[in-house]
N, C-alpha and C positions, 0 to 999 in steps of 0.2 A: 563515400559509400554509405551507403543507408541499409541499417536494418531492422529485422522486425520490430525493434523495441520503438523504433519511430516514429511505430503509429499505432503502441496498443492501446489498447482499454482492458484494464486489468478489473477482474473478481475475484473478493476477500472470503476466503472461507475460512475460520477458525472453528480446527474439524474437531475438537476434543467439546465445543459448545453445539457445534452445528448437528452435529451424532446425540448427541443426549447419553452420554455414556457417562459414568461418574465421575467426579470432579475429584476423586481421589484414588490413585492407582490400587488395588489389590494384590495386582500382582499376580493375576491367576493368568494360565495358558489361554490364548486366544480361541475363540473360536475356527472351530475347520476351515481353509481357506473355501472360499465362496460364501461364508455367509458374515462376514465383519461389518460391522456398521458402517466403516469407509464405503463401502458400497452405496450406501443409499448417496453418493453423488449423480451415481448412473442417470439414476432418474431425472436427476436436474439439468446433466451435461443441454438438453434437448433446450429448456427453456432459459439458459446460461449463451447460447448461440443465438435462439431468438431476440435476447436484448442485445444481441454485436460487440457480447464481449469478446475479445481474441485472448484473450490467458486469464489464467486463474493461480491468485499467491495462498496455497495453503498455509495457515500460522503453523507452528511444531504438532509433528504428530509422529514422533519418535519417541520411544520406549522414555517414560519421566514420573515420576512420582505424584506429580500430580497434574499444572496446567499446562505443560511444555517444557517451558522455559526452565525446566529444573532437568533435566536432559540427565539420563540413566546409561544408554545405547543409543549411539550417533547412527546404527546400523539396521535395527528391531522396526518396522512400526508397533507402536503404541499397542498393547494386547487386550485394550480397551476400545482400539479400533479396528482390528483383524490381525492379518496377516501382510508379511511383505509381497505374497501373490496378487492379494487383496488390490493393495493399492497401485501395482504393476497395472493392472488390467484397467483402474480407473487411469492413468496414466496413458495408456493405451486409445485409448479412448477418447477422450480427451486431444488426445495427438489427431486420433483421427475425424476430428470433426476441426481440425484448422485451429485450434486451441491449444496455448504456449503453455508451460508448467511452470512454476515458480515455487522454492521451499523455502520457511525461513530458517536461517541458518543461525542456530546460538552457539558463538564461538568465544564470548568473552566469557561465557560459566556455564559449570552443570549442577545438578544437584548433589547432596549430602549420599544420595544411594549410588552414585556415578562408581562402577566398581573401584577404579583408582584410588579414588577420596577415602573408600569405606577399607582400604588398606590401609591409607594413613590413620584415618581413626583408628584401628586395630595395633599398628605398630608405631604411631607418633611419628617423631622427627626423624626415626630412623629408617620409615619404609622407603623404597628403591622410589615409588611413587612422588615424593614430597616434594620435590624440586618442580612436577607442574602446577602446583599452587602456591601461594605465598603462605609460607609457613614461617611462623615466628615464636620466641619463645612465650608462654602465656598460657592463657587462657581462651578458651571462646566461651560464645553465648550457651552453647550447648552443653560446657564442661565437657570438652575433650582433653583436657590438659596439654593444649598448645593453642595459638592461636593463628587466624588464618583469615584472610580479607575475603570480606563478602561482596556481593554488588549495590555499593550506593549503599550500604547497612544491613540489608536485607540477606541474614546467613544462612537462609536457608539455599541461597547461590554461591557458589562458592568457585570465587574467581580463576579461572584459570592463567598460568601462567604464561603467555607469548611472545616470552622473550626466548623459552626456552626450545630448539630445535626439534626435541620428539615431539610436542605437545603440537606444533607446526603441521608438520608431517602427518601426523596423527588424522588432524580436522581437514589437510588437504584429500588427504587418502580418504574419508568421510564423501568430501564432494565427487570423487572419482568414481567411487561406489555408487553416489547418485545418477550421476549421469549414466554409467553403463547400466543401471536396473530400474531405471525411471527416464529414462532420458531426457531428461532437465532440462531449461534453458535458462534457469538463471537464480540467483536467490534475494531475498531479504536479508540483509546484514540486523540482526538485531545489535543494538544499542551498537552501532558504528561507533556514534561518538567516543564508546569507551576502548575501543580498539587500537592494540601496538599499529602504528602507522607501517613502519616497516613489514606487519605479517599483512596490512594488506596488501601491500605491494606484490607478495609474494602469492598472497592469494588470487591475485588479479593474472598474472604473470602464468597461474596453474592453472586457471579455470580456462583465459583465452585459449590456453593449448588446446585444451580438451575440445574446448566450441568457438570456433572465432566469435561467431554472434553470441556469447552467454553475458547474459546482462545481470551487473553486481547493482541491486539497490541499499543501500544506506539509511538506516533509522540514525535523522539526525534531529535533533533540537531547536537552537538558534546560535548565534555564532555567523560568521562565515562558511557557508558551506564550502567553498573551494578547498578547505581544510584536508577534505574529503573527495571532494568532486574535481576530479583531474585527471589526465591521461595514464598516472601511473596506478590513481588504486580505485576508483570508484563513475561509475557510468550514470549514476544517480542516486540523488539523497530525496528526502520526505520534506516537502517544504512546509514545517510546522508554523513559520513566520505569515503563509498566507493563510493558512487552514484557522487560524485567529482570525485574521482580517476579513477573511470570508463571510462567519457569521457574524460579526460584531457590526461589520458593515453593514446588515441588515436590522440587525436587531437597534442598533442607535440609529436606524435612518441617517450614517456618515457616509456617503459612497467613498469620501474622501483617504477613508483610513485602507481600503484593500485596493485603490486606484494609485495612493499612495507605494506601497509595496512590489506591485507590478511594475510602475515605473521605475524604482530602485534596484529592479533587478534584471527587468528586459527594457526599456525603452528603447527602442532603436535610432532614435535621433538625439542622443547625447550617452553621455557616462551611464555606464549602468554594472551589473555585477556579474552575472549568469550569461549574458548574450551565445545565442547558440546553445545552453546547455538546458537539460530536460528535467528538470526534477519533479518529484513525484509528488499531485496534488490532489486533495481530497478533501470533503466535507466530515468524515467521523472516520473511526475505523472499532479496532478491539479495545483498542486503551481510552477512550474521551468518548464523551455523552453522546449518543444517535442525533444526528442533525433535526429528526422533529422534534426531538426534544429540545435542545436547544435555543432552535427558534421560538421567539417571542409571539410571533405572527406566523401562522403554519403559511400563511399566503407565501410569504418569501420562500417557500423549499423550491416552485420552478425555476424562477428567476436565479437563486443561488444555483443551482446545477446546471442552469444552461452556462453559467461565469466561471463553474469547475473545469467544466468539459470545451473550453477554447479560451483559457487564460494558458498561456504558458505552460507547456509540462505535462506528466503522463495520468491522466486522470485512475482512481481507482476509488471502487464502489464498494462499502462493504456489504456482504449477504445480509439480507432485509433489510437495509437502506432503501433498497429502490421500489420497496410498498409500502414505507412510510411507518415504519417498525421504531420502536423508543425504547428509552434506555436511558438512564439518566448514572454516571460514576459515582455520585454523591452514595449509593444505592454501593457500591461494588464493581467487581468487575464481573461476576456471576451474570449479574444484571446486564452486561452489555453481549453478553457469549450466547445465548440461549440456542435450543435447539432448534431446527428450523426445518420445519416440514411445509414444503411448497404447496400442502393442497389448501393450508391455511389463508393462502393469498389469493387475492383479484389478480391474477399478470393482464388482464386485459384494460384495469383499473389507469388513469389517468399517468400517475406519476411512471410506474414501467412502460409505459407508452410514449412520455415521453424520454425517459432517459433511451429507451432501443430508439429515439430518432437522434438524439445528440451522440452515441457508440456511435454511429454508421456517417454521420456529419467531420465525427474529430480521425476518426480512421479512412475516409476516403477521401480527403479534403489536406492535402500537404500544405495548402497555408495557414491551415488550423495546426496541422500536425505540430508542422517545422519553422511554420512564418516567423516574420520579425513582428514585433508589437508596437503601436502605436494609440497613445489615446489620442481621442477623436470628439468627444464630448463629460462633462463631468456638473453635476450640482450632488448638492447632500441626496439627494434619492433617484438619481438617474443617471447611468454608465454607459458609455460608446467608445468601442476600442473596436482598430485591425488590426487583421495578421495578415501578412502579404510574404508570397512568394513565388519566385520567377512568373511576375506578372503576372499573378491571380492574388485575389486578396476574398479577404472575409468578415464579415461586420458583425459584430456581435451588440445588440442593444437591451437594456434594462429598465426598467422601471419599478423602481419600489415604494411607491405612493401607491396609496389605493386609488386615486383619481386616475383618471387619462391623461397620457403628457402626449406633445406632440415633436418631434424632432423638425428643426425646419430647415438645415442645411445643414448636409452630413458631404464631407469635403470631398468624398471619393463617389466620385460618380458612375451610375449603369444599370444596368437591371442585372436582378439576382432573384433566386429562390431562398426561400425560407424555409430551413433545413426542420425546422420543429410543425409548422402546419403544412409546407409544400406549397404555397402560394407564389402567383409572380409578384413583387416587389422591387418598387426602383426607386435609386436614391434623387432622380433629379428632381422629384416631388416629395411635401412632406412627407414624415411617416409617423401614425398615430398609436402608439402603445396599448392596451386597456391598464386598469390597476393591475400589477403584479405580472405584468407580462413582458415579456422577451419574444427577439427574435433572435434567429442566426443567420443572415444571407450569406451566400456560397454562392 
């Protein structure tokens, strides 16, 4: 069976940057419903469909102290971005224009202000509270006169417990609420890697009920992703193993280092690791430097995004990525969130022009979608690989030289169109590149 998640193409909004609201909570009553800054997505829903994206992953935008991820109220939106009317109707909305919803779900910590926590501060070891975090005798960073595990050091997170049944219950009943008042289809697992195995299980087991199609993504690292990526707790992970390979592979003129990785993990005509499974692939997002920036040579940003959007896996773009927006982390993470007012941009501009032709090539094309992979051609600066499925395949070529290359015998043969200029194209005759370009035949 196949579901939507199949063949999305997902958009990143991280609404606490994308809103322009402050970077540090106040704490004051929201604005009246109808006028919350979550609204100013309305405006984009229009040009969010024009590039062919089918979902959109909001990062946290639930009541937190400051960038999310320090989570106050699993239940509140953010009073820095409206109300929970507010974002019902962008939801709404959203639905009704053929576009999936996705939230990220921070279930391994909340913040220092999380009411629970702010009980334990007040009564120690002894609040009713204490048992959903790890509490121990000591000290913290804070001088609360106990001590208590933060995330990866960082105590301003402050772990929660999931081993423990309320605290279970607690974040499941969180999703349930989402789905009945936003109708959800699915979340971002923040930092999966650090998550009770068993609660995802559980949380897998509560979500499917709720939606057969609710699709769990995984923020994972490196490692095995099967760790994660399996029928009992997870539909997909973040493949951070090619999102290196991607741009290094350009930037070192190696094609060899990201043709490497692909093959290690889908080849379809030997051993490989993933076969069949989707995980989610990207050039930047909120946490690592904007892909122009990154790149060495701005010429590499086509060519790298036509190899995003038909290598293996669920592509996703982050908001102004696709006008060519920078950001470097060295800078912050301020620096990568900014606010984002669409009239700033060219949408008719080159690179959103290409990407809305590569959304509508990887979402109506199931051998892009779902195919098996196969490389087809490889030197340090030019890449040819298929996807093939029930006897339709699809050819994706590169070149990262600024000279011309010429392909001379590309082993699958026929004619095809070229999902990015629309041209007929066949392989039983050369095919000539210019620098820096791609095709995608379909």
């Amino acid at each position: 069976m196949n579901y939507w998640y199949d063949n999305a193409v997902i958009y990143q909004i991280y609404p606490i940057g994308y809103c322009g609201v402050p970077r540090r909570n106040p704490f004051e009553p929201a604005p009246e419903a109808g006028k919350g800054a979550i609204l100013r997505v309305l405006e984009h829903i229009p040009e969010i469909k024009r590039l062919g994206f089918n979902a959109v992953m909001f990062n946290p935008l639930f009541e937190s102290t400051a960038h999310g991820y320090d989570t106050v109220d699993y239940i509140t939106v953010d009073s820095r971005l409206g109300t929970n009317e507010d974002f019902a109707r962008v939801c709404k909305e959203l639905h009704g224009n053929g576009i999936r919803v996705i939230l990220d779900a921070v279930f391994n910590h909340v913040g220092r202000d999380f009411p629970y926590f702010t009980d334990v501060r007040k009564n120690g070891r002894g609040s009713k509270y204490a048992s959903w975090f790890h509490i121990r005798e000591g000290n913290s960073h804070y001088g609360d006169g106990f001590y208590y595990e933060g995330w990866e050091g960082h105590y301003e997170l402050v772990k929660l417990n999931l081993y423990n049944p309320e605290v279970k219950d607690f974040l499941k009943q969180a999703v349930s609420t989402w789905v009945k008042d936003y109708d959800i289809d699915g979340l971002r697992l923040d930092v999966a890697y650090s998550l009770e195995h068993n609660f995802l299980k559980e949380l897998r087991v509560h979500c499917k009920a709720l939606k057969s199609d609710f699709w769990l993504l995984g923020e994972t690292l490196h490692g095995d992703y099967k760790q994660w990526l399996n029928p009992e707790m997870l539909d997909s992970t973040t493949n951070y193993e090619c999102y290196k390979g991607l741009f290094s592979s350009f930037n070192d003129l190696n094609m060899y280092e990201i043709a490497h990785s692909l093959g290690r993990q889908f080849n379809s005509e030997s051993w490989c690791l993933y076969t069949g499974k989707k995980l989610a692939c990207f050039v930047d997002n909120h946490d690592v430097s904007r892909i122009a920036t990154a790149l060495k040579d701005k010429n590499h940003i086509a060519p790298l995004y036509a190899l995003v959007f038909t290598m293996p896996g669920v592509p996703i773009v982050y908001c102004g990525s696709e006008y060519g927006l920078e950001g470097d982390k060295k800078a912050g993470d301020d620096g990568l969130r900014p606010e984002f007012n669409l009239a700033d941009h060219d949408t008719t501009a080159a690179l959103p022009t290409l990407i809305s032709r590569l959304t509508r090539a990887h979402a109506d094309n199931p051998a892009i979608a779902l195919g098996d992979y196969k490389q087809l051609f490889l030197t340090n600066r030019q890449f040819a690989f298929a996807r093939s499925r029930e006897g339709k395949a699809a050819i994706t070529l590169l070149n990262a030289d600024s000279a011309p290359f010429t392909f001379h015998d590309i082993s699958i043969k026929g004619d095809f169109v070229d999902a990015i200029s629309g041209g007929a194209i066949s392989t039983n005759a050369p095919i000539t590149l210019p620098g820096y370009g791609a095709m995608v035949l379909v």
